[in-house]
C-alpha atoms as a printed R data frame, in Angstrom:
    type eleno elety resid chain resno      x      y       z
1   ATOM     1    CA   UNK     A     1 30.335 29.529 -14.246
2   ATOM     2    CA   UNK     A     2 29.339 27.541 -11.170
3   ATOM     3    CA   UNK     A     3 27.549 30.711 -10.164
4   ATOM     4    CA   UNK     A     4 25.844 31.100 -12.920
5   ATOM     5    CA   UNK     A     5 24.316 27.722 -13.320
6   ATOM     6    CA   UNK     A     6 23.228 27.972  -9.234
7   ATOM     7    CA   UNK     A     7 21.634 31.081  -9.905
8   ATOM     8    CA   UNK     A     8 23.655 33.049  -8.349
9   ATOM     9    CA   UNK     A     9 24.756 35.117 -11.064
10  ATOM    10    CA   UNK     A    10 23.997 36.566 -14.227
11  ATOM    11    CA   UNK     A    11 26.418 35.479 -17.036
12  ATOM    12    CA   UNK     A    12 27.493 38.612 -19.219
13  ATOM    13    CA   UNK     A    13 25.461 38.591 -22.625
14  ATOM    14    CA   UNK     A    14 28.656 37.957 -24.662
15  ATOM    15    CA   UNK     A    15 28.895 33.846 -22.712
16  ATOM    16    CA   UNK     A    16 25.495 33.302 -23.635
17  ATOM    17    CA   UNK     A    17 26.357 34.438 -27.386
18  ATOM    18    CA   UNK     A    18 29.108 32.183 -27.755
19  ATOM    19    CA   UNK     A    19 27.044 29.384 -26.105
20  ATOM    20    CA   UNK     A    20 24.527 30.402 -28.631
21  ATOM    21    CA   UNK     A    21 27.689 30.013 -31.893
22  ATOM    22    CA   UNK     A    22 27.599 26.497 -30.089
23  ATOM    23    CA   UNK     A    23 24.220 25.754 -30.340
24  ATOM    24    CA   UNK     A    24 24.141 26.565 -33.916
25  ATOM    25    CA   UNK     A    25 26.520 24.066 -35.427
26  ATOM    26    CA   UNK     A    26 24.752 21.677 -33.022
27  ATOM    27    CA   UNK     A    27 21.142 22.390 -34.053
28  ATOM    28    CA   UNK     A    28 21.136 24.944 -36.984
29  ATOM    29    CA   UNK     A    29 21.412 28.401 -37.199
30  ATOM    30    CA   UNK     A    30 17.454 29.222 -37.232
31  ATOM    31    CA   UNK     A    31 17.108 27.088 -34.141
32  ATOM    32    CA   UNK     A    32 19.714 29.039 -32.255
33  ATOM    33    CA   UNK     A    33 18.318 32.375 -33.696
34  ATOM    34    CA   UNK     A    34 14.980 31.832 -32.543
35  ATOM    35    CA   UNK     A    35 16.319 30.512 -28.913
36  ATOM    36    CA   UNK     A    36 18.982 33.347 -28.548
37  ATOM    37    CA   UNK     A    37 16.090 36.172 -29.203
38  ATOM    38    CA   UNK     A    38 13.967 34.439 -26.389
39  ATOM    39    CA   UNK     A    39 17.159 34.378 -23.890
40  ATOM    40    CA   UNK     A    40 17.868 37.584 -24.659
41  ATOM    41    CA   UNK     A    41 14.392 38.873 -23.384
42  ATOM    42    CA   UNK     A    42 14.822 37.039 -20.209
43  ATOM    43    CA   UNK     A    43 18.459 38.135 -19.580
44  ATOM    44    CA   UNK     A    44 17.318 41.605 -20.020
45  ATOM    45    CA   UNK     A    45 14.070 41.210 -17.565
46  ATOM    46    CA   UNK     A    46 16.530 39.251 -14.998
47  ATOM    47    CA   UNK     A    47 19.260 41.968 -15.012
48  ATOM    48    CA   UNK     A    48 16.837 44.652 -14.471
49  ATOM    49    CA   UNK     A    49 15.704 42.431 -11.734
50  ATOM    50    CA   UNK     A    50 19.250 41.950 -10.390
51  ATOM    51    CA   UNK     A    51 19.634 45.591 -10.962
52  ATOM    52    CA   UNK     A    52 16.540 47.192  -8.906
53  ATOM    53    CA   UNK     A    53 17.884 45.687  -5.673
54  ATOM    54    CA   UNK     A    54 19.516 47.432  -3.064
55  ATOM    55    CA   UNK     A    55 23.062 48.067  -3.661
56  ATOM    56    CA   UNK     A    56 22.222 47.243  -7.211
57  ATOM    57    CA   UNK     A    57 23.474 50.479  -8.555
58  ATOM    58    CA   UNK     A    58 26.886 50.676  -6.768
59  ATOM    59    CA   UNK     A    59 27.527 47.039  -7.921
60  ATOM    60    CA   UNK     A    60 27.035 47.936 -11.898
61  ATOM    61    CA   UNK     A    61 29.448 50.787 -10.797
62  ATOM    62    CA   UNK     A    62 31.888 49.282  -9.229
63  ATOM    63    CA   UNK     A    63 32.186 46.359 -11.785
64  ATOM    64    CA   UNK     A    64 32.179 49.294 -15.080
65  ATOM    65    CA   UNK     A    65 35.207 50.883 -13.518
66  ATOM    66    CA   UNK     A    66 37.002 47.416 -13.392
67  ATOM    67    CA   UNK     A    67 35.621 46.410 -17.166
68  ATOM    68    CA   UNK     A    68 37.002 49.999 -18.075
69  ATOM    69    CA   UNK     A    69 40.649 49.350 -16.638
70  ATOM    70    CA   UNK     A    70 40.697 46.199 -17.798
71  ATOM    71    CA   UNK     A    71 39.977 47.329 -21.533
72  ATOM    72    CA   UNK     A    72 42.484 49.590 -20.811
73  ATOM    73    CA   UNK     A    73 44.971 47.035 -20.318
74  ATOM    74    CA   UNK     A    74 43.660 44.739 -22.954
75  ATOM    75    CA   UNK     A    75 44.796 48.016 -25.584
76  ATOM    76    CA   UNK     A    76 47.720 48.405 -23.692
77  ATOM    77    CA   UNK     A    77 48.955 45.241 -24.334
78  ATOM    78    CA   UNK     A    78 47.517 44.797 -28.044
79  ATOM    79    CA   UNK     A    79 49.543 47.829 -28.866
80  ATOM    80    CA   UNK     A    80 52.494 46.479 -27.129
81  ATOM    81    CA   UNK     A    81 52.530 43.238 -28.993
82  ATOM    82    CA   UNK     A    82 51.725 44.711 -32.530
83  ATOM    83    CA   UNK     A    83 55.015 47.459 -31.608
84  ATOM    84    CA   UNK     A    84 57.283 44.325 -30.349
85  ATOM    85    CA   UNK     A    85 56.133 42.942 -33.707
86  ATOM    86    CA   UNK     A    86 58.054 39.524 -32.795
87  ATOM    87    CA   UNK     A    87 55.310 36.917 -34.345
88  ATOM    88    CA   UNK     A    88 53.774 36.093 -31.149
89  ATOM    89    CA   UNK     A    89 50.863 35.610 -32.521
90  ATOM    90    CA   UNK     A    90 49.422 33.534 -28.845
91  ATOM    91    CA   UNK     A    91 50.148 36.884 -27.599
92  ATOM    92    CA   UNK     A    92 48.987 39.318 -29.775
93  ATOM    93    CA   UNK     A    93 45.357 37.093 -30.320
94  ATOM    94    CA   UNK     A    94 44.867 36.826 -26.644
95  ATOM    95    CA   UNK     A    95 45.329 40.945 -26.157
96  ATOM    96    CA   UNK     A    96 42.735 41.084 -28.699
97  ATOM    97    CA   UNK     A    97 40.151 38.803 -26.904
98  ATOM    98    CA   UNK     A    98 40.761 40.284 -24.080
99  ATOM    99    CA   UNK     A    99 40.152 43.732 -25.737
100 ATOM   100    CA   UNK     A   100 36.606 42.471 -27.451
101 ATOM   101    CA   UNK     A   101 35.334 41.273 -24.730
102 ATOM   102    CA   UNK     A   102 36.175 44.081 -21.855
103 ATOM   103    CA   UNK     A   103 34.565 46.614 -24.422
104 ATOM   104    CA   UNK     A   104 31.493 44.363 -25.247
105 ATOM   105    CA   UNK     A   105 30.849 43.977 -20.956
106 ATOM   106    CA   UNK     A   106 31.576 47.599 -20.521
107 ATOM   107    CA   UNK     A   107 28.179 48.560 -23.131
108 ATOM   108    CA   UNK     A   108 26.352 46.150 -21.580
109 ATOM   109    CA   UNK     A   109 26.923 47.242 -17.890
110 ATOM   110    CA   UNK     A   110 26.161 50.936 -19.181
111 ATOM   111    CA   UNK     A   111 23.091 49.849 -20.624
112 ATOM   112    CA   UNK     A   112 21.999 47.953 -17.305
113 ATOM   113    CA   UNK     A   113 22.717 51.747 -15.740
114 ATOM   114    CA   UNK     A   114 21.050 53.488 -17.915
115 ATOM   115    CA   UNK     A   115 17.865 50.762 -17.615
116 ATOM   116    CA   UNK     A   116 17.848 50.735 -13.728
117 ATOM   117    CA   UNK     A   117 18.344 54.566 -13.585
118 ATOM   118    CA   UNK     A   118 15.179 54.892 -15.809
119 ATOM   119    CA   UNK     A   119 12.878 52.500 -13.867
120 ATOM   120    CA   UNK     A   120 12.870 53.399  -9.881
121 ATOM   121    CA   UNK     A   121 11.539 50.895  -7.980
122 ATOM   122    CA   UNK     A   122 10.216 50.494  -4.405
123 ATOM   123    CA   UNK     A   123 13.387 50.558  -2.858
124 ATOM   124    CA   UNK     A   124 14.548 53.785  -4.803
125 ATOM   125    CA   UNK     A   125 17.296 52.129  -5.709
126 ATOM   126    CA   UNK     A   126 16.692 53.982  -9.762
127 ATOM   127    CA   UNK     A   127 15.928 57.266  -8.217
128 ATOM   128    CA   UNK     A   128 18.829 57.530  -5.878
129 ATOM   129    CA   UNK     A   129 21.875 59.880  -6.185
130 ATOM   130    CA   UNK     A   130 23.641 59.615  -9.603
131 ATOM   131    CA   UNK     A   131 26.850 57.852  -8.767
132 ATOM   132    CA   UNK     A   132 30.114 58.453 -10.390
133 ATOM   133    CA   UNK     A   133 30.127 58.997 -14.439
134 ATOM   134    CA   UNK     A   134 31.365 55.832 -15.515
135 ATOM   135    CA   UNK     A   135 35.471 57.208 -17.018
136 ATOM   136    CA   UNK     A   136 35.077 57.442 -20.753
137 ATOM   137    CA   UNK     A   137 36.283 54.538 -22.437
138 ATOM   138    CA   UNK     A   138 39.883 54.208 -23.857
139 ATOM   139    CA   UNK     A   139 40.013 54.608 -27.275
140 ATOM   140    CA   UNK     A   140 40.227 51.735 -29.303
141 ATOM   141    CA   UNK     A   141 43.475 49.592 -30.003
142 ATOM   142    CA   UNK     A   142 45.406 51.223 -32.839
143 ATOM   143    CA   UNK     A   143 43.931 49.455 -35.729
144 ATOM   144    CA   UNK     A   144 41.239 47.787 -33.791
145 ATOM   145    CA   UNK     A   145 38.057 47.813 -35.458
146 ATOM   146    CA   UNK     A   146 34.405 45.660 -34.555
147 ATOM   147    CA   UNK     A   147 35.824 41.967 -35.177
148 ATOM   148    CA   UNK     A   148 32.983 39.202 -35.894
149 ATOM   149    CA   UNK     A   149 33.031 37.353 -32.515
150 ATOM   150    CA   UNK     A   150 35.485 34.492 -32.584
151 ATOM   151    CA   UNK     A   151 34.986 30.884 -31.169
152 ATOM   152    CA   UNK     A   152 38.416 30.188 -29.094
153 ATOM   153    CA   UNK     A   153 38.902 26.316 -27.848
154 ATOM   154    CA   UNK     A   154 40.906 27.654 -24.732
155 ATOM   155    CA   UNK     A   155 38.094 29.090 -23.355
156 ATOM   156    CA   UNK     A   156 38.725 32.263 -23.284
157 ATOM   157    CA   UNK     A   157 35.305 33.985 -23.469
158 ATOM   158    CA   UNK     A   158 35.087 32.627 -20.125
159 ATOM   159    CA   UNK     A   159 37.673 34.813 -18.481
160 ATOM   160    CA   UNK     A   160 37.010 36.281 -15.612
161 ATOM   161    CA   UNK     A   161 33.942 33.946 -14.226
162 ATOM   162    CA   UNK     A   162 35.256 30.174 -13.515
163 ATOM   163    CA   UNK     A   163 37.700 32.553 -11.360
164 ATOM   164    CA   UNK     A   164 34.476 34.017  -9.122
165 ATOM   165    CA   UNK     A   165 33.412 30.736  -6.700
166 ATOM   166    CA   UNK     A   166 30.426 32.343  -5.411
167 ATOM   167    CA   UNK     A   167 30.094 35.008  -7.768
168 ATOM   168    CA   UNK     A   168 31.601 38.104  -8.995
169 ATOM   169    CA   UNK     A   169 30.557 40.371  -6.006
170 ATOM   170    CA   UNK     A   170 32.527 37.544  -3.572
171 ATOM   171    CA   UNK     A   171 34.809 39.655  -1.204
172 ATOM   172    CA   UNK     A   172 38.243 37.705  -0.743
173 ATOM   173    CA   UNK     A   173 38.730 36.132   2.918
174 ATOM   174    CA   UNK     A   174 40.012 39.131   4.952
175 ATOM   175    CA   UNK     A   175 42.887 37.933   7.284
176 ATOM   176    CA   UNK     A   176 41.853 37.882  11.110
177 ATOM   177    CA   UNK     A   177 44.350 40.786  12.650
178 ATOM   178    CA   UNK     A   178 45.745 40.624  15.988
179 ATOM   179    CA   UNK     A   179 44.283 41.835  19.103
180 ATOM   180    CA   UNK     A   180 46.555 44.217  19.825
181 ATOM   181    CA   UNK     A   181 47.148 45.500  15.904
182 ATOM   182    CA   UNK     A   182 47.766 49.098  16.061
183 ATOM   183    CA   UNK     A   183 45.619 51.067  14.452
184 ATOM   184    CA   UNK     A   184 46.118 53.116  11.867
185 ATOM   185    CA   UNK     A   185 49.445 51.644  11.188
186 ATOM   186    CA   UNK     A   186 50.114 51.906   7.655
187 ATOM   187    CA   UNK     A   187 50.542 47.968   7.036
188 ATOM   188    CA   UNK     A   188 48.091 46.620   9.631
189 ATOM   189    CA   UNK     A   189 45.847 43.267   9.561
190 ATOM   190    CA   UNK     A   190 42.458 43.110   8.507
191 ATOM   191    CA   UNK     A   191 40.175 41.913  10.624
192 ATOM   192    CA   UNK     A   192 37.669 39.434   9.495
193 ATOM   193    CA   UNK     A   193 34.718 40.734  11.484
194 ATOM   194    CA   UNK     A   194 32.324 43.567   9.644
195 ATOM   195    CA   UNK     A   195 30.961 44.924  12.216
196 ATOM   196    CA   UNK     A   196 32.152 48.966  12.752
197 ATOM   197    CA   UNK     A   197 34.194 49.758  15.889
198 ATOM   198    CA   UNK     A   198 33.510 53.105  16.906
199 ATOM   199    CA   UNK     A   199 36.046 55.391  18.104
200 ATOM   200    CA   UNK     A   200 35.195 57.252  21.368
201 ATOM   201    CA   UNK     A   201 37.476 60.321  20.840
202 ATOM   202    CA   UNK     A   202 37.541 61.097  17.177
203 ATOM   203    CA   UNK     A   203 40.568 63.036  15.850
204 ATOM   204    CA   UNK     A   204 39.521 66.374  15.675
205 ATOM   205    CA   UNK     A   205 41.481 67.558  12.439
206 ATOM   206    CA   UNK     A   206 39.974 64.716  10.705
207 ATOM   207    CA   UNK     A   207 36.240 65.277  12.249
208 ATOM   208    CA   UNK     A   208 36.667 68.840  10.884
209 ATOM   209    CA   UNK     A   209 37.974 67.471   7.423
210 ATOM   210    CA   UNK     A   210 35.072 64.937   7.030
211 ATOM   211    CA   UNK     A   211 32.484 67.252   8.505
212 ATOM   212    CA   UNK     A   212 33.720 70.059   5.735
213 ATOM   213    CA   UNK     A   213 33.672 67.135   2.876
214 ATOM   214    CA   UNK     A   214 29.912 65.786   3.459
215 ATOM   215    CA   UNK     A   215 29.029 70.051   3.711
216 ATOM   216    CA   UNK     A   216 30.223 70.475   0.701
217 ATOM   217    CA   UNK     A   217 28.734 67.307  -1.037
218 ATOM   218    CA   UNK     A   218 25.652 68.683   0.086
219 ATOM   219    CA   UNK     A   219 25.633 72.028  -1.366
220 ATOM   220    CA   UNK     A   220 26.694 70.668  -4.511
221 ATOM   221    CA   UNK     A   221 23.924 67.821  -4.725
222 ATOM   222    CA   UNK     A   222 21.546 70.219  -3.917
223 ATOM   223    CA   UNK     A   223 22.681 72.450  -6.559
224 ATOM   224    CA   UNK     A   224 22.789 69.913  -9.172
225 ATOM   225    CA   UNK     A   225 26.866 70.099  -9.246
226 ATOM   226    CA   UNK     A   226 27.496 66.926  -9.957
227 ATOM   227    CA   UNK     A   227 30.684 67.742 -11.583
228 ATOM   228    CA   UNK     A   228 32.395 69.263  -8.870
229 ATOM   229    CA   UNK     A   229 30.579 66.944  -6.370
230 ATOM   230    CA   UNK     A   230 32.854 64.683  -8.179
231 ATOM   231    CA   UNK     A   231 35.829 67.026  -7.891
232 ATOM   232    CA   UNK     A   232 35.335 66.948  -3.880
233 ATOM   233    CA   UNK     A   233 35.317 63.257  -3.907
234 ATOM   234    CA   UNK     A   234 38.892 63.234  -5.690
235 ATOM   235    CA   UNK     A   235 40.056 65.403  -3.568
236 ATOM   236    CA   UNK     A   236 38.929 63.602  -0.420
237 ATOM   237    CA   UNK     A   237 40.257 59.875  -1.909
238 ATOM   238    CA   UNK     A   238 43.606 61.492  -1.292
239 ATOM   239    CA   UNK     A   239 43.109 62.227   1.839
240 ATOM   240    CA   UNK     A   240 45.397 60.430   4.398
241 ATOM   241    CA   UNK     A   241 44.306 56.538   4.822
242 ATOM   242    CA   UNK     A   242 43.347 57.005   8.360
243 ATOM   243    CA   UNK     A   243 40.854 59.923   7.657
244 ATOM   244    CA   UNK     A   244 38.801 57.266   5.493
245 ATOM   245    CA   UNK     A   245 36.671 55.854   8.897
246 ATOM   246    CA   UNK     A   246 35.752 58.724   9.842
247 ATOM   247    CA   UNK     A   247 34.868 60.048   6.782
248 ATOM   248    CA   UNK     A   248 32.687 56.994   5.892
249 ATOM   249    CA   UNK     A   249 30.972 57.585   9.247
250 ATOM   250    CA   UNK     A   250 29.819 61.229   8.723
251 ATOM   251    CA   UNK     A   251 28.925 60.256   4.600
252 ATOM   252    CA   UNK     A   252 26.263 57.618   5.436
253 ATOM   253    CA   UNK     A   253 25.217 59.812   8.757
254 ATOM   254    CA   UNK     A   254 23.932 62.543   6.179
255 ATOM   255    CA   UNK     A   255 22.932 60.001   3.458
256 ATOM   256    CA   UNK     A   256 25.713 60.447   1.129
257 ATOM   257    CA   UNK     A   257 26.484 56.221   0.991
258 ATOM   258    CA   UNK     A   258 26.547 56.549  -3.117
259 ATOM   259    CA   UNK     A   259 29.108 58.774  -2.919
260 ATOM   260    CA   UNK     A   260 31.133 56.640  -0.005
261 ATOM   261    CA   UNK     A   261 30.775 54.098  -3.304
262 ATOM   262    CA   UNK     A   262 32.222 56.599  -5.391
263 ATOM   263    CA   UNK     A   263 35.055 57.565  -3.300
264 ATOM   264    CA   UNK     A   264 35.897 53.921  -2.251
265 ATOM   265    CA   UNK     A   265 36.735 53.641  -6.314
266 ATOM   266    CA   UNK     A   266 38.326 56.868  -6.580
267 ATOM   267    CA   UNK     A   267 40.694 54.950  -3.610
268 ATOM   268    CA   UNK     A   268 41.242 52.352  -5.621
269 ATOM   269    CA   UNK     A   269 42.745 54.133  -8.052
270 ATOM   270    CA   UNK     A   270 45.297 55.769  -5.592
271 ATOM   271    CA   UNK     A   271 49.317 54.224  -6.062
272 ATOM   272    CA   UNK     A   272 50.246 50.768  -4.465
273 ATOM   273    CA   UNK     A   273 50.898 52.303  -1.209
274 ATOM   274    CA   UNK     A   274 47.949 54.900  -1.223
275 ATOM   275    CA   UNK     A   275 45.731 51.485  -1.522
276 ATOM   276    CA   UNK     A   276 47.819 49.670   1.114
277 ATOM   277    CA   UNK     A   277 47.354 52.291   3.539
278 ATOM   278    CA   UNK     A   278 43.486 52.928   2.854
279 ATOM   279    CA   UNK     A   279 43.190 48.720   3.599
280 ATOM   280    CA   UNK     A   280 44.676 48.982   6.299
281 ATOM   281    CA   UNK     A   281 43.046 52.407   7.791
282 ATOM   282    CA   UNK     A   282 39.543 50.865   7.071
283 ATOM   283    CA   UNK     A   283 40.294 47.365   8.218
284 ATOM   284    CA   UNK     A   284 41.488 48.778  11.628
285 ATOM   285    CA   UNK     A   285 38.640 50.613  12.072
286 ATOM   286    CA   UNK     A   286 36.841 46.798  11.409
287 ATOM   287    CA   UNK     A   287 34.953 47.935   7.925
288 ATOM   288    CA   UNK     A   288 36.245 44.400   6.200
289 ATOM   289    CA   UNK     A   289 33.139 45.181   3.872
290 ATOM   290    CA   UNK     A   290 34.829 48.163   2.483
291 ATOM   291    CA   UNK     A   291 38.234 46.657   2.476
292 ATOM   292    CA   UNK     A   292 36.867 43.813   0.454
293 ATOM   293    CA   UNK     A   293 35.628 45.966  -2.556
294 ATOM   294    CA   UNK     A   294 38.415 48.397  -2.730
295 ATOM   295    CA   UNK     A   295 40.810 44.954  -3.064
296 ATOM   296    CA   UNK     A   296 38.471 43.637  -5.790
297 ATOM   297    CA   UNK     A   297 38.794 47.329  -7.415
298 ATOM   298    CA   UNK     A   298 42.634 47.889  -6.909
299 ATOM   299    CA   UNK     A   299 43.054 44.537  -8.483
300 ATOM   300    CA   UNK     A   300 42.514 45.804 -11.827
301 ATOM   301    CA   UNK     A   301 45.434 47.824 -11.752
302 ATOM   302    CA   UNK     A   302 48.761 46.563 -14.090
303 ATOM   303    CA   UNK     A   303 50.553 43.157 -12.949
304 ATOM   304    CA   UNK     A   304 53.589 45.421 -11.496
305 ATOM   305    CA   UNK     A   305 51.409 47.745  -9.734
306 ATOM   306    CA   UNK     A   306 50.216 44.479  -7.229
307 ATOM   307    CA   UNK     A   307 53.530 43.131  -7.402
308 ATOM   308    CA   UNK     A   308 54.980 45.856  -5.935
309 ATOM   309    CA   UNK     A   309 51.970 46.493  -3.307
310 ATOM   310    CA   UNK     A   310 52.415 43.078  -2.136
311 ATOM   311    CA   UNK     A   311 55.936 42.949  -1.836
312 ATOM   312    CA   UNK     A   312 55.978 46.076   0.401
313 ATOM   313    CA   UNK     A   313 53.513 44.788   2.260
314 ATOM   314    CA   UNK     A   314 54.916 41.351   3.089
315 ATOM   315    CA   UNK     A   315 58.033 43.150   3.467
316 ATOM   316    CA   UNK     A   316 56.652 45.039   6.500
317 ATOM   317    CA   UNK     A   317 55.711 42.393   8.235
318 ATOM   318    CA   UNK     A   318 51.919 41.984   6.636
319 ATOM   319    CA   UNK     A   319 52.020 38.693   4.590
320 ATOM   320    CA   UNK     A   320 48.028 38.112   5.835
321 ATOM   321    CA   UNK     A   321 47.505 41.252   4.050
322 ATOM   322    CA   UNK     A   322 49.363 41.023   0.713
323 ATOM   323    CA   UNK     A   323 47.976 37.378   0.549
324 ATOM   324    CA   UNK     A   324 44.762 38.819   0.228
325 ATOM   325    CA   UNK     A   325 45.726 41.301  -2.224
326 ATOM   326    CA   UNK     A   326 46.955 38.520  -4.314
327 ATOM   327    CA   UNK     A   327 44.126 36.374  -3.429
328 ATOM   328    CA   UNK     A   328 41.496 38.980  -4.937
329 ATOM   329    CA   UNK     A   329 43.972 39.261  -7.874
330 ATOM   330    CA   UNK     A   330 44.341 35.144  -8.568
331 ATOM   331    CA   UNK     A   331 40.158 35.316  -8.266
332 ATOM   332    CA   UNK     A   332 39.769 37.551 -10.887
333 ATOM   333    CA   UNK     A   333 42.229 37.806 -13.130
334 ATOM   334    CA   UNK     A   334 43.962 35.192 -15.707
335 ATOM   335    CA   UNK     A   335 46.754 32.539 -14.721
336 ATOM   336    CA   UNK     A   336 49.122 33.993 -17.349
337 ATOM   337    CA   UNK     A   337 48.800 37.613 -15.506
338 ATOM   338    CA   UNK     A   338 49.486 36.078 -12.052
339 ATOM   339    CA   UNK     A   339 52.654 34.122 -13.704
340 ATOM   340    CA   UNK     A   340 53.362 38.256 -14.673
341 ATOM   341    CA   UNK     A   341 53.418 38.832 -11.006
342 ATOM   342    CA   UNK     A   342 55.226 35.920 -10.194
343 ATOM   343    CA   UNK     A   343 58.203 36.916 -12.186
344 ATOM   344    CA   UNK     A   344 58.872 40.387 -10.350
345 ATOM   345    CA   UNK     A   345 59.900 38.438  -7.211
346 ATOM   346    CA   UNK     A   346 59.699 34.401  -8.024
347 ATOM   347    CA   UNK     A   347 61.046 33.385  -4.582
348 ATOM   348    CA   UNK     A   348 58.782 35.730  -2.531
349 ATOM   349    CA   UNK     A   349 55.667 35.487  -4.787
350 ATOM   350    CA   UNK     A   350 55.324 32.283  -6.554
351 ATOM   351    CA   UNK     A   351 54.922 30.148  -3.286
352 ATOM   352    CA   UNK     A   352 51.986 32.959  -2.258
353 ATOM   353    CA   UNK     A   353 50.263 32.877  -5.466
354 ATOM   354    CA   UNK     A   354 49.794 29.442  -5.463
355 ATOM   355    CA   UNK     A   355 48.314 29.811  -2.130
356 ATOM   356    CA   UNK     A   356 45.918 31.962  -3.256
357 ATOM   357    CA   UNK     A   357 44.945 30.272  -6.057
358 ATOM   358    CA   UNK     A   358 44.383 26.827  -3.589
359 ATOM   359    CA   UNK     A   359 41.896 28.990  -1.873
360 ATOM   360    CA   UNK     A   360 39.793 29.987  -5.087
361 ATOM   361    CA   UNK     A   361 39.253 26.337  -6.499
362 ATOM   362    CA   UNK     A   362 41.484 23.564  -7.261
363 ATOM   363    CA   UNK     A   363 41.222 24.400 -11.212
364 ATOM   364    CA   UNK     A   364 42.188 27.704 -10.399
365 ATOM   365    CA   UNK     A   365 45.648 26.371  -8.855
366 ATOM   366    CA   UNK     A   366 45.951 24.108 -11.493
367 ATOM   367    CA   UNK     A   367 46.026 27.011 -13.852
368 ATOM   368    CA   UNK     A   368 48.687 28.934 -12.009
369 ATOM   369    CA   UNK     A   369 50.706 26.375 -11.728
370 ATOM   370    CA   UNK     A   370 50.403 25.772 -15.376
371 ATOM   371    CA   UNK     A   371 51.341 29.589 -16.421
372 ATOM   372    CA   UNK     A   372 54.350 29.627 -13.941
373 ATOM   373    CA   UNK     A   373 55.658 26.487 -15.342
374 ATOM   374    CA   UNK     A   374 55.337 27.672 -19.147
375 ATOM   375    CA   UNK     A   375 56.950 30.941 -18.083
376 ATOM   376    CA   UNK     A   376 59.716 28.914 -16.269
377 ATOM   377    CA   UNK     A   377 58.970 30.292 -12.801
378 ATOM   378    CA   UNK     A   378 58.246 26.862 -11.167
């Protein structure tokens, strides 16, 4: 929320409605009417705004294919509770918030695509290759239907912002690696620099592979194939981790960079150690950019799923690593879901949670500490 009072970001449309609930038992409900039909102009004209800048695009992308997981989850756990049927009703009413509002973010982010695709500006950023069809959308929760918004006291309907210092498209703090870190080993360091390092001798076999890749992208674009365009990109996200450089290299050499932003979210995707080894391959090769947004993708994955990535990764010797990993996953998820991590390995991952929630904000540590304590982990 800091963000979005500095201006630096754009609060979802379902903040400003509940802000808008608020303003109507303050002032009356034509009052807040009349104000939330203005706002709602502006939001619009501000978004596209946001939109139409470079990299615009590939950020509404990027943050629909977390919205979609996380609705995912959200029905994952709604059916869960309603099958445990135990009368948890904290439970069962926070699955359902979390359900609302992950579907009501994922129509508005498709509506910001399909208004920035329709209205190319002088960058091109509206005219420039389609980028990957947002997944379809989970069905709904089994017996889920279109709730009337509800007010919550715990503040709720603010998940997922007071948790972005900076702003939702904040890259965690990539740890500095060694000198002498190997490259390419599976578990490596991530440098904190950005800047590429190129590699004198590529290896040929994966020169050949990325060369064959980006041909084939381009017979496809060019064709209109955007369906097996996709295909390719699949394909190529399971590609070993240390073909990724290279492969990035040759993509934006022939123009393809949307579809590099496609395939870094196909990556994300990949299993625990899949993801692991992609970090690693792209932070070696010193793109900390890239290994930024595929942690803020991966995150979205299941509690478990990071709990086991960053156990295996502390495990071999790459705490730095898996304390960004949790870092990314303190900033944007909920307390209660890091206490869910917690409890897979309390002695190894409480004391590193809390770390990473010190480095997000001090309410933000607060919070964790609160969730371990009610779940009896600290």
């Amino acid at each position: 929320m800091d963000a979005c009072l500095d201006g630096a970001e754009l609060p979802p449309w379902d903040v400003m409605e509940a802000l808008f609930a608020d303003l109507a038992e303050a002032r009356g409900s034509a009052y807040a009417e009349q104000a939330s039909a203005r706002a709602a102009r502006l939001h619009a004209e501000c978004a596209l705004s946001l939109d139409r800048r470079p990299g615009g695009r590939a950020r509404l992308v990027e943050r629909l294919g977390l919205l979609l997981r996380e609705q995912e989850y959200a029905a994952e756990r709604l059916r869960a509770a309603r099958e445990r049927g135990d009368g948890d009703e904290t439970a069962l009413a926070w699955a359902r918030d979390d359900h609302v509002r992950a579907s009501a973010r994922c129509v508005e982010l498709r509506s910001r695509l399909t208004a920035v695709s329709r209205t190319p500006d002088r960058f091109g950023t509206g005219a420039a290759a389609p980028a990957r069809p947002p997944a379809q959308e989970p069905a709904p929760a089994p017996h889920e239907t279109a709730p009337a918004r509800r007010r919550k006291a715990t503040g709720a309907r603010f998940a997922g912002l007071e948790a972005e210092d900076g702003g939702a498209d904040k890259a965690p703090v990539l740890p500095a690696a060694p000198a002498a870190s190997p490259r390419g080993a599976r578990f490596g360091g991530a440098p904190a620099a950005s800047t590429e390092r190129p590699t004198a001798s590529p290896d040929p076999a994966a020169l050949r592979s990325a060369q064959a890749v980006v041909g084939a992208l381009l017979r496809l674009r060019a064709e209109g194939r955007s369906g097996e365009a996709h295909a390719v990109l699949c394909e190529a996200a399971a590609l070993p981790g240390h073909r990724l450089p290279l492969l990035a290299v040759e993509l934006h050499r022939a123009g393809l960079g949307a579809d590099w932003a496609t395939l870094l979210w196909e990556v994300a995707s990949l299993p625990p150690d899949g993801l692991a080894a992609a970090v690693d391959a792209l932070a070696a090769a010193g793109r900390a950019e890239d290994c930024g947004q595929l942690l803020r993708q991966g995150v979205a994955r299941p509690a478990a799923e990071i709990a086991e990535a960053a156990t295996a990764l502390d495990r071999a010797g790459r705490g730095p690593l898996a304390q960004a990993l949790l870092g990314a996953f303190v900033r944007g998820r909920s307390p209660q879901e890091a206490a869910m991590i917690a409890s897979i390995d309390p002695p190894r991952l409480v004391p590193q949670l809390l770390a990473a929630a010190r480095t997000v904000s001090e309410a933000r540590e607060r919070g964790v500490e609160h969730a371990l304590r009610v779940a009896g982990l600290s």
